[in-house]
SETI-348163 format. One record per residue (C-alpha): residue in three letters; y, x, z. Coordinates in steps of 0.5 Angstrom, whole numbers, padded with zeros to 4 digits, always signed. Each point is the difference from the previous one (the first is absolute). Layout:
N
ALAYXZ ...
end
This chain:
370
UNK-0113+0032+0012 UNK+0008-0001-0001 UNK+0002+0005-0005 UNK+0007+0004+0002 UNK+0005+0001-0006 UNK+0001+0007-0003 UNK+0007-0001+0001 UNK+0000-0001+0007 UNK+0002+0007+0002 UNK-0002+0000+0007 UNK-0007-0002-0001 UNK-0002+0005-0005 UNK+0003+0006+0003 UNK-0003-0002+0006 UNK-0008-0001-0003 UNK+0002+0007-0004 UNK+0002+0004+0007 UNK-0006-0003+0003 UNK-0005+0002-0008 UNK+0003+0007+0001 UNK+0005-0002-0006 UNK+0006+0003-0002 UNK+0005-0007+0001 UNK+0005+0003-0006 UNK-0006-0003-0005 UNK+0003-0006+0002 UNK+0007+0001-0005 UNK-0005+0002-0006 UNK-0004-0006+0001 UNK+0006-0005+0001 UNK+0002+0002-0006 UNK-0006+0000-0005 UNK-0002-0007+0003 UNK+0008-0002-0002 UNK-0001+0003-0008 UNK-0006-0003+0000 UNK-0001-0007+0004 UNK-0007-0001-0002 UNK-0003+0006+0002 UNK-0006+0001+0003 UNK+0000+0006+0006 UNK-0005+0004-0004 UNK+0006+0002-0006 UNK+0004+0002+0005 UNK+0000+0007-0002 UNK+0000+0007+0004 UNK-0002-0003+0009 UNK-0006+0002+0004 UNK-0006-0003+0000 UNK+0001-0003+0006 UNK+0006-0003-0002 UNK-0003-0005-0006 UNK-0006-0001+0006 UNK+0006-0003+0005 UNK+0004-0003-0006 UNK-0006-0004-0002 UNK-0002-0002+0007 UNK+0007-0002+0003 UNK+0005-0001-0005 UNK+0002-0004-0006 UNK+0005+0002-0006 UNK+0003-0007+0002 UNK-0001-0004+0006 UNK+0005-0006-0004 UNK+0001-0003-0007 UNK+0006-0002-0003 UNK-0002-0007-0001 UNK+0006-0003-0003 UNK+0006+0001-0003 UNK+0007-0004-0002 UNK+0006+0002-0003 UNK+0007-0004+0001 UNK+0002-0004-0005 UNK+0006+0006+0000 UNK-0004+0005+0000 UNK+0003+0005+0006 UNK-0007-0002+0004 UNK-0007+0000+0000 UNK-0004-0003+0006 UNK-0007+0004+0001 UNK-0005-0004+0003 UNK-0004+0004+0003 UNK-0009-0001+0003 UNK-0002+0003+0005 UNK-0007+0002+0001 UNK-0001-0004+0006 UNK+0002-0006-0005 UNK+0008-0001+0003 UNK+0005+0000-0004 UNK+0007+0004+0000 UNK+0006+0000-0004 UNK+0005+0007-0003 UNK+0007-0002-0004 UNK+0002+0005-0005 UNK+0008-0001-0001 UNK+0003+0003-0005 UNK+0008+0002-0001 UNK+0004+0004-0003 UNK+0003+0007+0002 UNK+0007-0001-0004 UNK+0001-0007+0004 UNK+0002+0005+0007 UNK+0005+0004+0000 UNK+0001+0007+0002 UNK+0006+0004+0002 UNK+0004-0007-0003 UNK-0004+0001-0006 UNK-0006-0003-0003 UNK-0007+0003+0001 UNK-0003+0004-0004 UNK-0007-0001-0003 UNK-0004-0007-0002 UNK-0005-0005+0003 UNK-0004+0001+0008 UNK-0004-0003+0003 UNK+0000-0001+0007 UNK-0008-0003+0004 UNK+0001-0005+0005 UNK-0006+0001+0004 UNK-0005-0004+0004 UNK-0002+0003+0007 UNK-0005-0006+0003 UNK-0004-0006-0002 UNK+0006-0006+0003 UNK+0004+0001+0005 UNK+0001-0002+0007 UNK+0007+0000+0001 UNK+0000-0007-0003 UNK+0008+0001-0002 UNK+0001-0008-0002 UNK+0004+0002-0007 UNK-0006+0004-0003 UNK-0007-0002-0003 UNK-0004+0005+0002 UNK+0002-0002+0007 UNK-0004-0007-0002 UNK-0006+0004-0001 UNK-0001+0003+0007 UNK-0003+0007+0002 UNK-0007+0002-0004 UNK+0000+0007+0000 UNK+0002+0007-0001 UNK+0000+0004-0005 UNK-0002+0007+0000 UNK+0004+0006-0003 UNK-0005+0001-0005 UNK+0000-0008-0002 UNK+0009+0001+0001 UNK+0000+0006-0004 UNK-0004-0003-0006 UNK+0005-0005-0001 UNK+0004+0005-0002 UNK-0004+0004-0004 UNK-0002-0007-0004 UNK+0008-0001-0002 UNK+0000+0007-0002 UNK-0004-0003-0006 UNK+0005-0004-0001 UNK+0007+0003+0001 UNK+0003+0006+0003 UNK+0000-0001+0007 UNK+0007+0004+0002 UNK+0000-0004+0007 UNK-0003-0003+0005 UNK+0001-0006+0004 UNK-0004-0003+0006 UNK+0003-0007-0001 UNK-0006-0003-0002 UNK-0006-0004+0003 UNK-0001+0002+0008 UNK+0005+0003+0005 UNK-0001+0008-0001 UNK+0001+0001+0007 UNK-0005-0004+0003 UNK-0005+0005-0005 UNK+0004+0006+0003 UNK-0006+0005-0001 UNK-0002-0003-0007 UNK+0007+0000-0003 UNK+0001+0007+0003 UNK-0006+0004-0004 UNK+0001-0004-0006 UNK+0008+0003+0000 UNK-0003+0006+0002 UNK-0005-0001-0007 UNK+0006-0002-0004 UNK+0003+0007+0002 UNK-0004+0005-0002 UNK-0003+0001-0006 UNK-0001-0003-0005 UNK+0004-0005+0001 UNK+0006+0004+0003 UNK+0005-0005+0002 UNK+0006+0001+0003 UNK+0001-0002+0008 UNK+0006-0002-0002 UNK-0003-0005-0006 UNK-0004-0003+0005 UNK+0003-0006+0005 UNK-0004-0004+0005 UNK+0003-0006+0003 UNK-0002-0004+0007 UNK+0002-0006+0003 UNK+0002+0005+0005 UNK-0007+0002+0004 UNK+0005+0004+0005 UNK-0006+0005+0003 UNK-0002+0002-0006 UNK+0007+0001-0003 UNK+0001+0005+0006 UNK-0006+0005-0004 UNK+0001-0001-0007 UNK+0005+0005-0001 UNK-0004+0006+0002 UNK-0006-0003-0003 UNK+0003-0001-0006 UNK+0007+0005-0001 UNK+0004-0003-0005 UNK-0003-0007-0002 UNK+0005-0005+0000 UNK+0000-0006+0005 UNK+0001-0006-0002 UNK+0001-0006+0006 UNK-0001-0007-0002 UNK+0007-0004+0005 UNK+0001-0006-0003 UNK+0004-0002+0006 UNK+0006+0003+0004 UNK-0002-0003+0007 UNK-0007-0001+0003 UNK-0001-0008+0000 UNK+0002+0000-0007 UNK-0006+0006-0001 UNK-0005-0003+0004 UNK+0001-0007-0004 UNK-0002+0002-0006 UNK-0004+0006+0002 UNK-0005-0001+0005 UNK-0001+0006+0002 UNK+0006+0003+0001 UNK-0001-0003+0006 UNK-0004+0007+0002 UNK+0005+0003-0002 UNK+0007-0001+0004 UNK+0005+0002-0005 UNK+0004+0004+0004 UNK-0007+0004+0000 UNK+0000+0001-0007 UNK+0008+0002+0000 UNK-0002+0005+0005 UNK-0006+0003-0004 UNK+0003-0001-0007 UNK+0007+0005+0004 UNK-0006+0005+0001 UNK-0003+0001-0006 UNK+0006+0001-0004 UNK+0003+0005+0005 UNK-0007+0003+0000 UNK+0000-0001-0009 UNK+0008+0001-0001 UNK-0003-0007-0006 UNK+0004-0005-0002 UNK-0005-0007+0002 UNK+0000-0005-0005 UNK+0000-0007+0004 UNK-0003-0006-0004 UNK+0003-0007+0002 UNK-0003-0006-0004 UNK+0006-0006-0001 UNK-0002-0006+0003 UNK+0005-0005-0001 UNK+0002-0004+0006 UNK-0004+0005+0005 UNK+0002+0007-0001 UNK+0006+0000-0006 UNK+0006-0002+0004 UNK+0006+0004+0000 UNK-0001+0000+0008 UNK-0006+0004-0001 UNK+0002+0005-0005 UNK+0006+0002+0005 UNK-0006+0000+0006 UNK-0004+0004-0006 UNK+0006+0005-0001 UNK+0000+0001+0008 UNK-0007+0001+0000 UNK+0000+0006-0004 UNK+0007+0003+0000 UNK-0002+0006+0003 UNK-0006+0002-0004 UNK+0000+0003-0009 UNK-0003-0006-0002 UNK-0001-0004-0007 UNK+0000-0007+0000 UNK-0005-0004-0005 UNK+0002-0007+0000 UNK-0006-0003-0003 UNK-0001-0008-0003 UNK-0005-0004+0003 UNK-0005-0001-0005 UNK-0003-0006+0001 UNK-0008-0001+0002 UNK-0003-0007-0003 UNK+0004-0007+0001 UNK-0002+0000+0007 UNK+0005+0005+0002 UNK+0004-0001+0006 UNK+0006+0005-0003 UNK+0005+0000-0005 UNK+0003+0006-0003 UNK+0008+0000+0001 UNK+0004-0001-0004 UNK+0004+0006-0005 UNK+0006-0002+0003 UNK-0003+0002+0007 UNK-0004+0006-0001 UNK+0007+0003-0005 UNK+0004-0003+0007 UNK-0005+0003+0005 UNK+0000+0008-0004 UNK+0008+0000+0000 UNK+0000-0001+0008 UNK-0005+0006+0000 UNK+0003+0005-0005 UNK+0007-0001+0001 UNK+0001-0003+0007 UNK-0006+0005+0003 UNK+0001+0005-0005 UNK-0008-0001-0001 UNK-0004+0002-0007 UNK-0002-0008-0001 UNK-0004-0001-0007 UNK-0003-0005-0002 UNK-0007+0000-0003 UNK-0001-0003-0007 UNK-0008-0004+0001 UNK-0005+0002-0005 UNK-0007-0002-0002 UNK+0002-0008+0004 UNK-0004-0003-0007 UNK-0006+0004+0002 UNK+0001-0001+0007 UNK+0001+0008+0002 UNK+0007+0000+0002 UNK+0002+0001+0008 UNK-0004-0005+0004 UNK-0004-0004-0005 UNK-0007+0006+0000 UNK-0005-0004+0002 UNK-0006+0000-0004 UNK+0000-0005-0005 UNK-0001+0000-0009 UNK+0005-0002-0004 UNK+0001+0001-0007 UNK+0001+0005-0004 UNK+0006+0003-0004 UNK+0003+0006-0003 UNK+0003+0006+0001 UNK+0006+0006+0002 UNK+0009+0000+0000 UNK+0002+0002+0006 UNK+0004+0000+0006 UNK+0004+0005+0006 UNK-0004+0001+0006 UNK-0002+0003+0007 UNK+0001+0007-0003 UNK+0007-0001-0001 UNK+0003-0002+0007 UNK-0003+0006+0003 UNK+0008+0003-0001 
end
């Protein structure tokens, strides 16, 4: 029988209602097996009886095991490989940056070194988006919410984690139950994230979106564009197709109304597909009505094989002043971290490359939420 994860916070409330268990055990049993990783359910201090008998019969400390890990030659990234027990591998990046590097009422943060966690949500992915690796790989599977969040609980062993992103491996929104109970772990105790800390992004699964908001009040949305007009979308991103762009629009004007939230838009520069000065003012008409940030992100290559290329600087710099100062649009443009260790936006597919050194740090998603 396949054992459940402890973090999987449906099944175990689910098998302590039906065992006549108080669900409220589950809080004191994340926290020891957190304090204490090679525990067995035995040591666990102060359960019902029947609660070591279920644990035992149902439940694993762990259901993955960190694999591997790699830090970037700079030191700002850490790419966790992560087994799952079925033999399947994922991949989390931990990112670090420096709070003094944001800007807060016209000066500098306060504060140090954070650390943000791009999370996977599923084995491959069935967008099949043409400018990312994990894409080439296909679907495999989900990921259950114990198996999500214990990626967070392996990095936690590593760093500090202030922030979630859901930009990893997988479209989270095609794991919409998973990825919902994880983020309901992750705010509760012992982990006690903020929502507001927490973003999901999406290639734009538009049925979906209509119901993130109540499921899930406060968590930041995250919209994979990266194109202003339908054909260009459908070219690079297959599925698209699915969802017509006028759609998402419509569902995207929804959720903010409903969330009162900027949404962050994410648009890879393809140069020569999506980089004209042409698109960044269909961009700009596209988006004028909502409160948006813009991040422009470099295409980071994925083999010698690739079909793209990244634009140039002078195109990504021409491209954000047509948003900032024709359509008055927040635009920045993402600094790549972790392309030596092939962790950087686009490039996780599983895969070993060589070890390095860690941490100096950079800005990060926190500091757009202004």
């Amino acid at each position: 029988m396949k054992m459940k994860s402890v973090f999987d916070a449906p099944e175990i409330k689910s098998e302590f209602e039906s065992a006549g268990i108080n669900p409220n055990f589950m809080i004191p049993i994340w926290k020891y097996v957190i304090q204490n990783p090679d525990c067995v359910w035995d040591e666990i201090p102060s359960l019902p009886t029947a609660a070591y008998t279920l644990l035992h019969s149902k439940f694993k400390t762990f259901t993955s095991s960190l694999h591997s890990l790699f830090h970037s030659s700079d030191g700002t990234t850490s790419k966790l490989l992560i087994k799952l027990q079925n033999g399947a591998f994922v991949e989390a990046v931990i990112m670090r940056y420096d709070t003094r590097l944001g800007m807060c009422g016209g000066k500098p943060r306060p504060g140090g070194v954070r650390s943000t966690l791009c999370i996977s949500s599923q084995v491959g992915c069935k967008m099949g988006c043409t400018f990312c690796a994990t894409g080439s790989m296909g679907f495999k599977s989900n990921l259950t919410s114990g198996e999500i969040v214990e990626q967070l609980v392996h990095a936690s062993r590593l760093a500090d984690i202030r922030n979630i992103v859901f930009m990893g491996m997988g479209e989270p929104l095609n794991n919409y139950n998973a990825v919902v109970e994880a983020v309901r772990a992750m705010l509760k105790q012992p982990f006690q994230l903020s929502p507001k800390r927490i973003t999901i992004s999406t290639v734009g699964v538009v049925h979906a979106i209509n119901k993130l908001h109540n499921d899930l009040p406060g968590i930041s949305l995250a919209v994979s564009l990266h194109a202003p007009v339908q054909e260009i979308r459908c070219q690079i991103m297959p599925a698209a197709r699915a969802f017509p762009l006028q759609k998402l629009m419509d569902a995207l004007q929804a959720f903010q109304k409903a969330s009162q939230q900027k949404i962050f838009i994410e648009y890879i520069m393809l140069d020569g597909v999506n980089d004209q000065e042409e698109n960044a003012h269909q961009l700009g008409e596209l988006l004028k009505t909502f409160q948006v940030v813009i991040n422009l992100i470099p295409f980071n290559p994925i083999g010698s094989t690739s079909q793209f290329k990244t634009s140039t600087k002078q195109s990504v710099s021409s491209f954000q002043k047509i948003l900032r100062e024709t359509y008055n649009i927040r635009t920045t443009v993402r600094k790549e971290m972790g392309q030596d260790i092939s962790g950087a936006c686009g490039q996780l597919v599983v895969n070993q490359p060589d070890n390095k050194r860690p941490p100096e740090p950079l800005r990060d998603i926190e500091d757009l939420h202004l």
